[in-house]
C-alpha positions in Angstrom: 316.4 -26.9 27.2 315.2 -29.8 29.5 317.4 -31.5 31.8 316.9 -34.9 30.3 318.0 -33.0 26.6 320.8 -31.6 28.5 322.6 -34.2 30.3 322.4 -36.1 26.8 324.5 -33.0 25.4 327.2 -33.3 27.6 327.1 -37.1 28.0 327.9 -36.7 24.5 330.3 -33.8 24.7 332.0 -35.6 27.5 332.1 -39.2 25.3 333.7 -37.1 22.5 337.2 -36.0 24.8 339.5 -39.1 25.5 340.3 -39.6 28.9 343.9 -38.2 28.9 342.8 -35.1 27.5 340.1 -34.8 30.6 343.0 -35.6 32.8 345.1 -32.7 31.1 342.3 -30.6 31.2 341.7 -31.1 35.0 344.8 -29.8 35.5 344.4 -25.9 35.4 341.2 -26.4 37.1 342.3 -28.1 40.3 345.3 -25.8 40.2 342.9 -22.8 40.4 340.9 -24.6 43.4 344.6 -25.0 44.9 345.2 -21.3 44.5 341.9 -20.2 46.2 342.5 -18.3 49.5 339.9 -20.1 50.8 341.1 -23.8 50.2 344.7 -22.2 51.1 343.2 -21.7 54.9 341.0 -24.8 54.9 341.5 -27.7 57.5 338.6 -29.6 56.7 338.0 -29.8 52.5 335.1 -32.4 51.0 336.6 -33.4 47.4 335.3 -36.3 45.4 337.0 -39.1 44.0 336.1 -38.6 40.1 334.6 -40.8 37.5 336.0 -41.2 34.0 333.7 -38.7 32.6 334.4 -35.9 35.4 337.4 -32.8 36.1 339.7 -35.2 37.7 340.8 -35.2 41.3 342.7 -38.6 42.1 346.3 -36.8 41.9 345.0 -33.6 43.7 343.4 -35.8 46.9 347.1 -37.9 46.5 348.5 -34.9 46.6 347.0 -32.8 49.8 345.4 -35.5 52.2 348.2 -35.2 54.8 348.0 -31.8 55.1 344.1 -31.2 56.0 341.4 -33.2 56.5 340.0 -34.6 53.1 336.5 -36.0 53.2 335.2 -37.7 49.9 330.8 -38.9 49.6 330.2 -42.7 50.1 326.8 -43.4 48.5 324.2 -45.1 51.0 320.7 -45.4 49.6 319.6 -41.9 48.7 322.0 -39.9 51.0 325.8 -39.7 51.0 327.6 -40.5 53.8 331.0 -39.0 54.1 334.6 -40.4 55.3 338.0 -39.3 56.0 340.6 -39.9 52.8 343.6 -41.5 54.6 345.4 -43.1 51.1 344.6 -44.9 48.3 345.2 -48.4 50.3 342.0 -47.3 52.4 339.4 -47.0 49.5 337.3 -50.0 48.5 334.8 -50.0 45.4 331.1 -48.2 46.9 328.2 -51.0 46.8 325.7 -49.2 44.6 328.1 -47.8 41.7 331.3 -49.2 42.4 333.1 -45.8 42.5 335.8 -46.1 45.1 334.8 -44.4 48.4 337.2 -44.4 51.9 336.6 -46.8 54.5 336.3 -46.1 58.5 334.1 -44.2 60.5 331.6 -41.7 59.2 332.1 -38.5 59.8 329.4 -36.1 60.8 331.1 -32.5 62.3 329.0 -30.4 58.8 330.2 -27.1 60.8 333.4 -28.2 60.6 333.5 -28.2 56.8 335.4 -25.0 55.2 335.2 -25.8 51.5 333.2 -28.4 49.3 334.3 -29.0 45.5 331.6 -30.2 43.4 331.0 -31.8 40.3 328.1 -31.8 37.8 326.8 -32.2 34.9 326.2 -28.9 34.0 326.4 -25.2 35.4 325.5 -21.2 34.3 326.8 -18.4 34.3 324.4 -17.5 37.7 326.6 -20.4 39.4 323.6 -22.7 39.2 324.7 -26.4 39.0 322.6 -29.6 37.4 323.4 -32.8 38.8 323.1 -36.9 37.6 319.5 -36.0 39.0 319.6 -38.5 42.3 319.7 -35.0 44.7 322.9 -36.5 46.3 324.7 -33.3 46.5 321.9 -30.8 47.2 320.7 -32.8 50.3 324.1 -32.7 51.4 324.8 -29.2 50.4 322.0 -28.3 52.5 323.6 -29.7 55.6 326.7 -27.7 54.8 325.4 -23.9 54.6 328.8 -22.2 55.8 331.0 -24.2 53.2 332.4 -22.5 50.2 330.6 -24.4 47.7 333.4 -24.9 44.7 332.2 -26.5 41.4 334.5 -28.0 39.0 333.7 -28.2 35.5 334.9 -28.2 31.7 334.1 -25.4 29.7 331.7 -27.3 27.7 329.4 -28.4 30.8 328.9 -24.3 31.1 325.8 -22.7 29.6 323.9 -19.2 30.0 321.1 -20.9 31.9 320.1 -24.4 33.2 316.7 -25.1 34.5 316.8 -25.1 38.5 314.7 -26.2 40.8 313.3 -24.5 44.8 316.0 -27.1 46.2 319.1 -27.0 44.0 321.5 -24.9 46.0 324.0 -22.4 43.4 327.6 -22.9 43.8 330.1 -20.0 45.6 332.4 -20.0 42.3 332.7 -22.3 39.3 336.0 -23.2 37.6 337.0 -24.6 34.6 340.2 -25.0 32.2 
């Protein structure tokens, strides 16, 4: 299947589950990402702050930010830029898609990154993951090569195999309800 046939699927997949029920759904997801040794020693964790259509993190990011270091993407131009999460009263809608992103300084220590969780559009069983096709995350995934690399999913964004490219970069795990 082609990427562009693909992301239609689950578009439509995703259109055909009512937000509450992606919320519910999210739940045993992010708990398994809260029970993973890994994110249990973590200081320094990049989350995202999810869209209507993605596992949903708001509550989880609520719930750990003052205990380690929570970086979420702000979108500049091609690249994303990331920044501390220090409460909802610091987040501001992002200029280019209006998804709320942290204000303050950028931060730039990539080594210092223990864990990444990652969304997508699609993933395999080979832990391959498909993106919105702008390369945001693989550019940045790239800069972060001794992260555990965590994607989040629903079991309907899960297939045998998704076409990959030289520079898409698989995840560590991938976790669904």
């Amino acid at each position: 299947m082609e990427k562009s046939e693909l992301r239609r699927l689950v578009r439509a997949s995703k259109k055909a589950v009512p937000l509450e029920e992606k919320q519910r759904r999210s739940l045993p997801v992010m708990a398994q990402v809260e029970s993973l040794p890994a994110f249990q020693s973590a200081q320094t964790v990049l989350l995202y702050w999810s869209m209507d259509d993605e596992v949903y993190t708001h509550d989880f990011v609520g719930r750990w930010y003052r205990q380690k270091r929570l970086l979420l993407p702000c979108v500049d131009g091609d690249d994303l830029r990331l920044r501390q999460y220090t409460g909802v009263d610091s987040m501001q809608p992002g200029p280019q898609f209006g998804i709320p992103e942290p204000v303050g300084p950028e931060f730039v220590d990539y080594d210092a990154i223990e864990m990444i969780v990652v969304p997508g559009v699609a993933f395999d069983r080979q832990r391959n993951r498909m993106g919105r096709g702008r390369g945001f995350y693989d550019r940045l995934l790239k800069m972060t090569p001794h992260a555990m690399k965590v994607g989040v999913a629903f079991s309907f964004q899960i297939f045998d195999t998704i076409p990959t490219e030289a520079f898409d970069v698989p995840m560590d795990v991938v976790l669904t309800e």
